[in-house]
N, C-alpha and C positions, 0 to 999 in steps of 0.2 A: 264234791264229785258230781252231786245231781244236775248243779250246773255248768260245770265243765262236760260235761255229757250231751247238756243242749246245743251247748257252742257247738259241739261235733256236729248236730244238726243242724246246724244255722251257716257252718260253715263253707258248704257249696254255694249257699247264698251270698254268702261275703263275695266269695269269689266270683261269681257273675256280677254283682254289683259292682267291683274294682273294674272287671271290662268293660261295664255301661259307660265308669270314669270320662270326663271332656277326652275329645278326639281318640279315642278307643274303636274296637268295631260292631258298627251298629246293628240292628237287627234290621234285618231285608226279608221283602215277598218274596217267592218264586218269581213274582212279575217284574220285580226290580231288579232280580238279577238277570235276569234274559233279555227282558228290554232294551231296546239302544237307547243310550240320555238324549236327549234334545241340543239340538246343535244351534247356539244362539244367532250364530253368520246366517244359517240359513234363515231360522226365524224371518230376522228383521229382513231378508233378501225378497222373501216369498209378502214380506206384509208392503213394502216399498213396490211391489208389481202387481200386486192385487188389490192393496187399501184404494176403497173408493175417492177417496179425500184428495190422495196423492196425483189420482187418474183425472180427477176435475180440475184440480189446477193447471197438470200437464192439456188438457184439453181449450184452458182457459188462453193459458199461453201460444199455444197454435193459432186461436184464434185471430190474437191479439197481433198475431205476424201473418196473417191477411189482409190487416187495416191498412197499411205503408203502402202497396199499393195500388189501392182504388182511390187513395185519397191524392197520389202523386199523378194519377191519370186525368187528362183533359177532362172538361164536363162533355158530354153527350152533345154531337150535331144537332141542329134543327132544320129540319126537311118541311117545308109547306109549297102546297099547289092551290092556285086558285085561275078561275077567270074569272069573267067581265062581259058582258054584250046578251048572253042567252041564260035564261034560267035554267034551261039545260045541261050535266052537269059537261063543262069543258067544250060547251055550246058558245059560239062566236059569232057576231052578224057580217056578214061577208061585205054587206055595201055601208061600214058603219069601221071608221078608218081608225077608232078608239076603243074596238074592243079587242078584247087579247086575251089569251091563257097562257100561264106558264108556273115557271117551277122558282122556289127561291130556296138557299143553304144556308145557315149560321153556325160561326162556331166562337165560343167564348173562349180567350184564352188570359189566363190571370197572369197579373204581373207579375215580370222574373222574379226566382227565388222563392214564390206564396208555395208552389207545389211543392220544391223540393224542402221546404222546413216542416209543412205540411206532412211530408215523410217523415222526415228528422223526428217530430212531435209522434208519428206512430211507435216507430222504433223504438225512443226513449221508454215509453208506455210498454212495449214488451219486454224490453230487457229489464226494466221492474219488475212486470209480473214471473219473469226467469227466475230473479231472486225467492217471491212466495213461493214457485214452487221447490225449490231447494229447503226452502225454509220449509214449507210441507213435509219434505224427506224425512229433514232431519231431524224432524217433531216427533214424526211416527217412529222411526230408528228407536231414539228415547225412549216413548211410551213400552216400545217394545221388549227393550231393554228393562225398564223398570217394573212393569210386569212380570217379567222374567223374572228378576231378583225377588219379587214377593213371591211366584210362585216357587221360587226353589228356598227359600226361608219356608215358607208354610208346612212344604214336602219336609223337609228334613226335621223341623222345628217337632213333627208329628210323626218322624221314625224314632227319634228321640225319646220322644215322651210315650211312645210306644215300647218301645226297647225297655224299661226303663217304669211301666204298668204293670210289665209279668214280674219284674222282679218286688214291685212291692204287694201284688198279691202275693206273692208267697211269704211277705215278710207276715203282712197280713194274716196268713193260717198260721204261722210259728208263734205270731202274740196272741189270738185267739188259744192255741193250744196248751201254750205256758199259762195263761188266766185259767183254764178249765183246770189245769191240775195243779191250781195256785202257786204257780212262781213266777206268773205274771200280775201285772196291775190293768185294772176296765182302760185304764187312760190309754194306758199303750195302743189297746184295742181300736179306741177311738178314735186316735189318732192317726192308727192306719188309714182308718176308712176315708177322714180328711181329706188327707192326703192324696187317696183313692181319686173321691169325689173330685178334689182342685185337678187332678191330671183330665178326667173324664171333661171337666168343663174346658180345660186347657186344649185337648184333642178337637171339643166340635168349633172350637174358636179358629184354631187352625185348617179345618177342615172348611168351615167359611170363607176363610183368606186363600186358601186352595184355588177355590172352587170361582171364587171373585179375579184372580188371577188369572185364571184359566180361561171365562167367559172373554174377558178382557183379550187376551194372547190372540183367542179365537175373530174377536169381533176387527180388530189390526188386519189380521190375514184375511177378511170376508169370506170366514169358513162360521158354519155351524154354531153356535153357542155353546151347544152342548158336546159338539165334536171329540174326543175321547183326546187325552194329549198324556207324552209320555213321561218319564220319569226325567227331572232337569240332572244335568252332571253337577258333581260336587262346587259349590259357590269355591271363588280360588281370590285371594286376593290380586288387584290389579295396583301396581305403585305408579304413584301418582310425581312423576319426575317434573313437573314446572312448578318453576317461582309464580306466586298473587304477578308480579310485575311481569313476567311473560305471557302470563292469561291474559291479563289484561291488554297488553299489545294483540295480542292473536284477536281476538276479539275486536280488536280495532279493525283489524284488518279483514275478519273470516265472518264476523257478524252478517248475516242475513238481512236484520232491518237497517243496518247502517248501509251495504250495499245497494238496498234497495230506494231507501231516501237518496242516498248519493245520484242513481239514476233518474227519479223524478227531480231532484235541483236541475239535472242537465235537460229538462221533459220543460219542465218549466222556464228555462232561460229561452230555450227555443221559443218557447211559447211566449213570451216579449219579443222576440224577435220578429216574429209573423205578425201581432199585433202592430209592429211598428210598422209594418209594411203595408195593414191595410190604409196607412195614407196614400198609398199609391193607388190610380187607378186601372180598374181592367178593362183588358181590351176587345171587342168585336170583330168578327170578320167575315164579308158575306158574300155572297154571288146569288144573282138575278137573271131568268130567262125568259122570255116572251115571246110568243110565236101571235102574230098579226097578220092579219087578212089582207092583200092586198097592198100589203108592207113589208121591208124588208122583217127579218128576226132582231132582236135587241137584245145585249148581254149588257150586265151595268154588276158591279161591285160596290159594295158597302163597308165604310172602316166605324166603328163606335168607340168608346170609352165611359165609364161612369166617373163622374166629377162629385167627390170626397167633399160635398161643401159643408154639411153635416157633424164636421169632424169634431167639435167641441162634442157633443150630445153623447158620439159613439166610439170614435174612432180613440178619443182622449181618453176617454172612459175604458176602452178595452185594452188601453198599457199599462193604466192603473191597476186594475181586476188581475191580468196578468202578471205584475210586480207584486203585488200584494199575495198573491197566491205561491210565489216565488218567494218571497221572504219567510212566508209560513210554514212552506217546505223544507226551507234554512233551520228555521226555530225545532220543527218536527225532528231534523236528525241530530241537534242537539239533545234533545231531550230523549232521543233513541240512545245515543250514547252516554249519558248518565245510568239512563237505568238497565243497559249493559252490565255497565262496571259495578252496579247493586246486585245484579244476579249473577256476577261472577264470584261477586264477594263472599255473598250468598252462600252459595254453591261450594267455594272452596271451605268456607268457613265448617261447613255444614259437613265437606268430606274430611276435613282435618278432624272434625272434634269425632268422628265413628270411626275413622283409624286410629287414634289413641288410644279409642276406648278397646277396638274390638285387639287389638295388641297388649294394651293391659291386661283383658282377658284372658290371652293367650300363654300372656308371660310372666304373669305374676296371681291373680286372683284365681283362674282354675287354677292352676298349680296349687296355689297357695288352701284353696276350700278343696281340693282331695288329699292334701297331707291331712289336713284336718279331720277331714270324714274316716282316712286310716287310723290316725289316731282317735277319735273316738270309738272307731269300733274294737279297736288294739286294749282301750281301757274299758267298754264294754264288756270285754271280755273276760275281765279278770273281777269286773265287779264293781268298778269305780264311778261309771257315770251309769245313767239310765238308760230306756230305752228311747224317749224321749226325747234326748240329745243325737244319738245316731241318726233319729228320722230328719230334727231339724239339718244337721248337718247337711244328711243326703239330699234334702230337698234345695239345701242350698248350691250344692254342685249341680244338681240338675237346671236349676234357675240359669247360675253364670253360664253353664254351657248353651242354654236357648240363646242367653242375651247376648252372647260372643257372635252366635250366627246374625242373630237381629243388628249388630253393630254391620257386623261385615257389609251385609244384605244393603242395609242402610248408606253406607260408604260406595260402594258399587252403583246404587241407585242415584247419588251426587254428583260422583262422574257422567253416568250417562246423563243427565241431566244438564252439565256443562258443556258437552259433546257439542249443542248445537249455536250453542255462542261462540265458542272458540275456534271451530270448523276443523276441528283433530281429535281421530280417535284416544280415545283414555283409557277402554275397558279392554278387555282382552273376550 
């Protein structure tokens, strides 16, 4: 009867403990309830228009569509004036029938086709660096994302073990209480406080991970480190609808550094192309005017050219340099596309094995460790096991339920991750 008497007092306890149970409802601040959750579109929207990183490439690429053209424009006239006869400046001797001042123009103009490849080679060169900056995007997007998933794993991982603190202090005074009036045993006791201590260490861990999460969230957006940030919405699974064989097409196609190598092969073919033409030479063109004493005025024209005699030494040599730089651009986006399909493997491999897991979780192992923990407290009750066994139990329901979020978290964090290989959203 003495300890059926206790059970009565222990048994408010049960019952809050059955609500702490995996996916039950949790214990909330005042601040977590008023709070609006953080909205992850925005997030990443606000980190993609303020990240410093994203704004230098976009800046980089501007640039780089400046080059086209100045490089496709004529070079620059040449304007000279001189005389002849007087040291004087544009001084002439009037009875001296050979001296003269005037003015003379030059203009270069390179062999057809040198400017407008000369273009071409700009162009290629920006529409590569178009690709980094996309590839920038969609880096940060990621990081953003996967930040997020740790930050809302940390959050919940520590309402949890929050929720879930109050009820084993009080389990705590009820084994204290039964030891004092001897129908408990010291172990119990101890055990409590264990248990205690593992959740207190488990809390500043998470609150670490918080807190690391958070700087991070902050430093993406070029806001404050310390910036206050608000409660994430509940993590929700995202299903993951492509075949390994469909990633890895997408990828083929949506890849970043494959787009980008593919632009420097064609940055580069130009570029033998223009080496091939500096066999060719350029051309001159000039005008000449002379005002004479005592003589009529004199206009005279000038044609030049540069004669390529040279051409072994340089000109041989810079389709070389050019092919060879070409080829290695060819080998580059091979070797982009291997290690592609490494980090798609990766990646899927990595979001397969956390959605198993955080489903097993969900579908069979908590299920299966809170029948448990009911039944041991169901024989607890009557006298049959210890108190010993109820704690392990409970501590073992509280365990799967972190690791269920940590798979999830984990799984979400894979996808975003593959987001930027594949060039398609995965996560919701």
């Amino acid at each position: 009867m003495k300890q059926r008497s206790w059970w009565k007092a222990l048994t408010p306890v049960v019952g809050l403990l059955l609500l702490a149970l995996p996916f039950g409802a949790l214990a909330q601040t005042p601040a977590e309830e008023t709070a609006a959750p953080l909205d992850l579109n925005a997030l990443v929207a606000e980190a993609l228009e303020q990240n410093p990183g994203v704004q230098a490439v976009a800046r980089r690429v501007a640039a780089l569509r400046r080059r086209a053209p100045q490089v496709q424009s004529l070079p620059d006239p040449t304007v000279s004036v001189g005389w002849m006869g007087d040291i004087k400046p544009f001084g002439v001797m009037r009875d001296d029938p050979s001296s003269y001042r005037g003015i003379t123009a030059m203009q270069e103009i390179p062999y057809p086709a040198k400017l407008r490849l000369r273009g071409q080679l700009a162009d290629r060169e920006a529409e590569a660096a178009e690709w980094d900056y996309e590839a920038a995007r969609r880096q940060v997007a990621a990081e953003v994302k996967t930040a997020y998933y740790e930050y809302a794993f940390a959050q919940t991982a520590a309402d949890i073990t929050r929720s879930n603190q109050d009820l084993l202090e009080r389990l705590a005074r009820i084994a204290e209480t039964r030891y004092r009036v001897g129908k408990g045993l010291q172990q119990d006791v101890l055990k409590s406080h264990v248990e205690l201590s593992r959740l207190r260490q488990r809390l500043a861990l998470y609150d670490q991970q918080s807190r690391t999460a958070q700087v991070r969230l902050n430093t993406l957006r070029a806001r404050d480190p310390e910036a206050p940030l608000g409660p994430p919405a509940p993590l929700a699974p995202a299903e993951l609808s492509y075949r390994l064989e469909t990633l890895y097409q997408l990828a083929r196609e949506n890849d970043t550094g494959l787009r980008r190598e593919e632009k420097l092969i064609a940055r580069q073919q130009v570029a033998v192309n223009l080496a091939r033409k500096e066999y060719y030479p350029d051309f001159g063109v000039g005008y000449m005017y002379q005002n004479r004493p005592l003589l009529p005025e004199m206009h005279g024209f000038t044609f030049s050219l540069n004669i390529p005699i040279f051409y072994k030494a340089r000109k041989q040599a810079g389709i070389e340099e050019a092919t060879e730089e070409l080829r290695a651009t060819e080998r580059m986006r091979e070797d982009r596309e291997t290690t592609v399909a490494f980090k798609v493997k990766e990646q899927f491999l990595a979001a397969r094995a956390s959605q198993e897991l955080y489903r097993l979780y969900s579908q069979a192992i908590v299920p299966q460790s809170s029948l448990a923990l009911e039944s041991a407290l169901s024989a607890y009750e009557v006298g049959s096991v210890d108190f010993l066994t109820v704690m392990e139990s409970y501590s073992t329901v509280l365990d799967f339920e972190v690791d269920y979020y940590r798979e999830l978290a984990n799984y979400l964090a894979a996808l975003a991750r593959l987001e930027p290989l594949v060039g398609v959203e995965l996560t919701q």
